[in-house]
C-alpha positions in Angstrom: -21.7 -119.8 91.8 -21.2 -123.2 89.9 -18.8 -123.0 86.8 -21.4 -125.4 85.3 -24.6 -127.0 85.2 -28.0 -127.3 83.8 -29.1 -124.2 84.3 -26.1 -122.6 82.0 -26.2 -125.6 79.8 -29.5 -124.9 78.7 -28.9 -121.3 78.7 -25.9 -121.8 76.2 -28.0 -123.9 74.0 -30.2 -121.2 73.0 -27.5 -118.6 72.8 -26.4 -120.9 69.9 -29.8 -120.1 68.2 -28.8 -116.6 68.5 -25.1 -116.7 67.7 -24.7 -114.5 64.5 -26.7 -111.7 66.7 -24.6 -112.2 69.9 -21.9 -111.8 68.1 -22.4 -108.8 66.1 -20.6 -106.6 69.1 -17.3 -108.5 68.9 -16.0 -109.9 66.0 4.5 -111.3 75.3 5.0 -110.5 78.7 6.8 -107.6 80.0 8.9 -107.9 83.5 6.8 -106.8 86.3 7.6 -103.5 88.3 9.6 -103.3 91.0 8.2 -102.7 94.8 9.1 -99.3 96.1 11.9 -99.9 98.3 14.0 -102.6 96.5 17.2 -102.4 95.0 17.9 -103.4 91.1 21.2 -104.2 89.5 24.1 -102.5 91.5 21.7 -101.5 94.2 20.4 -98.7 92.2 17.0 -98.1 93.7 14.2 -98.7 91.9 11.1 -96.9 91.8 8.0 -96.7 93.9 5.2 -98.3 92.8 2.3 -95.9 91.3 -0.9 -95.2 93.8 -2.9 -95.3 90.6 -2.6 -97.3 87.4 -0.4 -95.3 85.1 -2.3 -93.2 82.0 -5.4 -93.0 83.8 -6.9 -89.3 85.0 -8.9 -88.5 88.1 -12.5 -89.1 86.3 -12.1 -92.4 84.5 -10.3 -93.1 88.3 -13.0 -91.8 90.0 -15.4 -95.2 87.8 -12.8 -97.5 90.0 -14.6 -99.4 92.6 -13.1 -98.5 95.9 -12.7 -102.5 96.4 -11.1 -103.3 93.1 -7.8 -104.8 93.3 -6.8 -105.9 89.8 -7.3 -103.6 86.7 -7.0 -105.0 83.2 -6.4 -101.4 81.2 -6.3 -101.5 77.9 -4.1 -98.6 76.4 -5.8 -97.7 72.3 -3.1 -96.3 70.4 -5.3 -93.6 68.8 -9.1 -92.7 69.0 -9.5 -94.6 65.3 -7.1 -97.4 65.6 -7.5 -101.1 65.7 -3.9 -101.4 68.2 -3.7 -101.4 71.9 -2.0 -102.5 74.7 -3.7 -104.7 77.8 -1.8 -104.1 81.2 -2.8 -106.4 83.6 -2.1 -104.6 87.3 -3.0 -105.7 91.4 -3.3 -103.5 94.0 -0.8 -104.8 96.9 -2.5 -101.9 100.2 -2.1 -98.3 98.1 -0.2 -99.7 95.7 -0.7 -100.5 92.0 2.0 -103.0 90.3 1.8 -104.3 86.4 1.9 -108.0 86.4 1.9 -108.5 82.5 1.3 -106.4 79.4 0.8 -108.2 75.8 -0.1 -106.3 72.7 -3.9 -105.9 71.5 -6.7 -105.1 69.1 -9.8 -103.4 69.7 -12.1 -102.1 67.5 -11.2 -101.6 63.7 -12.4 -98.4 63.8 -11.1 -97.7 66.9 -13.1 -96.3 69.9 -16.3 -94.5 71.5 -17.7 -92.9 74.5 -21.2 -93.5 72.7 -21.1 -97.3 71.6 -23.8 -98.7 68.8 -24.5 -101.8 67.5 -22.0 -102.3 64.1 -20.2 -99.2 64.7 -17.1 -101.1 64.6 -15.7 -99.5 67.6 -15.0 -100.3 71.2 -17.1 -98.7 73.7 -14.2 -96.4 76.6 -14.8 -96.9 80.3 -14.5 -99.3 83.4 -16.5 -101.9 83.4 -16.5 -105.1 85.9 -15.5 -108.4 84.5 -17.6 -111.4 86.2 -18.1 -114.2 83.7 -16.1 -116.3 81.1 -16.5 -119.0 78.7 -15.4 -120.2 75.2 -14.9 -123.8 73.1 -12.5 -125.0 74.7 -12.2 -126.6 78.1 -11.9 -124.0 81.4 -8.2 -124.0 81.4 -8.4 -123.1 85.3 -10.3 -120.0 85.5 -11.1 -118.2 88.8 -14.0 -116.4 87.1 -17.7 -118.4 86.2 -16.5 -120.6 83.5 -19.1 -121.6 80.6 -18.0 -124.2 77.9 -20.2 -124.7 75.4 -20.0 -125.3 71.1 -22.3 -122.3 71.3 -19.4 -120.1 71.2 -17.8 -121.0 68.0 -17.2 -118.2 65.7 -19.5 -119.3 62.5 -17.4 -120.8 59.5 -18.9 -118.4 56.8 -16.5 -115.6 58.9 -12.4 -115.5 57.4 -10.7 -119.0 58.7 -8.4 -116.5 61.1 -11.2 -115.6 62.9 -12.7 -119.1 63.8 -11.2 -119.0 67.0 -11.1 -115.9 68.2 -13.7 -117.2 71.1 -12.1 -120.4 72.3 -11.7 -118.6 75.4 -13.6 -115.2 76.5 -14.3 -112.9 79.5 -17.3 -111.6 79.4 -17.0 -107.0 79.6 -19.9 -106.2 81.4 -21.0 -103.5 79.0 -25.2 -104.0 78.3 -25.0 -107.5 79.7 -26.6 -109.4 82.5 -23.8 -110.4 85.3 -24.3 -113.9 86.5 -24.8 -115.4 82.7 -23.0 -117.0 80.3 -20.6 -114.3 78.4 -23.1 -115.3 75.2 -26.3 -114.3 76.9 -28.0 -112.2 74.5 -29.9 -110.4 77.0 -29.6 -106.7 76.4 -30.9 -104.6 79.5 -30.3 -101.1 77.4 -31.4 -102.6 73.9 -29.7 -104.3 71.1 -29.5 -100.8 69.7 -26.2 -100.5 72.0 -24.6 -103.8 70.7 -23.0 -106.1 73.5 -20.9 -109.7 73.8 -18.1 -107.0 74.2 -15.3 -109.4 74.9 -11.4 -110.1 76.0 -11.1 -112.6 73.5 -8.1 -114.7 71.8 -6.7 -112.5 68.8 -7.0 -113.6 64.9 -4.2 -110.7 63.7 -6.6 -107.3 63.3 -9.1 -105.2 64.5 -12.3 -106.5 65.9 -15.8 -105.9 65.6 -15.5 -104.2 69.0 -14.3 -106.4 71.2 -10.4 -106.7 72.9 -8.6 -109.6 71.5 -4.7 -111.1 72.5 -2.9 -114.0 72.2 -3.9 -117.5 73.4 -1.4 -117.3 76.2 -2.7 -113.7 77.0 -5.9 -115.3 77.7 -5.3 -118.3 79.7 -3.0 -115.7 82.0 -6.2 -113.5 82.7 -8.7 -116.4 83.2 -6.3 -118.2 85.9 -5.5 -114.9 87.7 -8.4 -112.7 87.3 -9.9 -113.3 90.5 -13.8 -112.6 91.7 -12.7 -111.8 95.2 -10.5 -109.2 94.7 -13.3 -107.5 91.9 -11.2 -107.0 88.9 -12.3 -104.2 86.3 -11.0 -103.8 82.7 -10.5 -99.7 82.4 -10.0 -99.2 78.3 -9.7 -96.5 76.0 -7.7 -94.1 73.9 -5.0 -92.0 75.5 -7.0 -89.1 76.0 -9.9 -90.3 77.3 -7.8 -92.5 79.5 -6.5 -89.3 81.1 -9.6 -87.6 81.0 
């Protein structure tokens, strides 16, 4: 697929005509883990690397494609809070390693297994992660890359917030893969909200999207990588280890 051209041009162009409805659904690096086998400091062992992303239980698992080799989870700090955690992981044969892990926001109301337009709170489950965009120029990204002015955050919104989509990756959560993340096609109805996003952070809860920081997103849209079918998995703790 072409990172650009006429046909998502003109398909960006009237997203902008639709802006303040697209957007309605979304308003510091750790050190990596060790490889089971290698020594740390002193030759203490260090140990294995998980078979399974940590925090996550056999039926939020079980929504994993069997291909999937990178997993963007995103750890809610409670049901109805705004803070999270995004752990970025790759699958090296069975096992799982973190790469990176930056603090978050989700949803200022915090989270849902039964996602609605303005409900203020980010839908749980694993969903694929195939397209990105934003204002800015594609800083490298291995995923479909969309630029276009079409994505600016409208100026009536709070000045922190005008920038929060300079860069996005499209969660495909009622969207139509192969599109521009601002699409406003909904295939299950604009009842159940969309332009669910990984998007930069302004400093709060979102609408009920996932937002980090600037560096955060540039990471993810040079890594994440369409051939090895990468997945955000995102939720609460307890429905995380459902």
């Amino acid at each position: 697929m072409r990172k650009s051209g006429a046909i998502r041009t003109a398909a960006a162009t009237v997203a902008c005509a639709t802006l303040a409805i697209c957007l309605t659904g979304c308003g510091s690096s750790a050190r990596p883990h060790g490889k089971g086998g290698a020594s740390g400091p002193g030759g203490t062992p260090r140990a294995a690397a998980p078979t399974r992303v940590p925090g996550i239980g056999d039926g939020m698992w079980r929504r994993v494609p069997a291909g999937t080799r990178q997993v963007v989870a995103v750890y809610g700090a409670g049901p109805d809070s705004p803070d999270s955690t995004v752990k970025l992981f790759t699958r090296t044969g069975s096992h799982w390693e973190q790469l990176r892990s930056w603090a978050a926001h989700n949803g200022r109301k915090g989270w849902t297994t039964d996602h609605h337009e303005g409900d203020q709170r980010t839908p749980v489950g694993v969903f694929t992660l195939s397209d990105a965009g934003g204002v800015l120029a594609d800083p490298g990204s291995r995923l479909p890359y969309t630029r276009s002015a079409s994505f600016q955050a409208p100026h009536y919104w709070n000045k922190n917030s005008w920038h929060d989509f300079d860069y996005v990756i499209a969660i495909d959560y009622n969207r139509v893969r192969g599109t521009a993340p601002n699409d406003p096609t909904r295939p299950e109805g604009q009842r159940k909200g969309g332009s669910i996003w990984l998007h930069m952070d302004h400093g709060g809860g979102t609408s009920a999207c996932v937002s980090q920081s600037e560096d955060a997103m540039r990471y993810l849209l040079r890594t994440l990588d369409p051939r090895l079918h990468p997945v955000v998995v995102m939720g609460d703790s307890r429905h995380l280890a459902a």
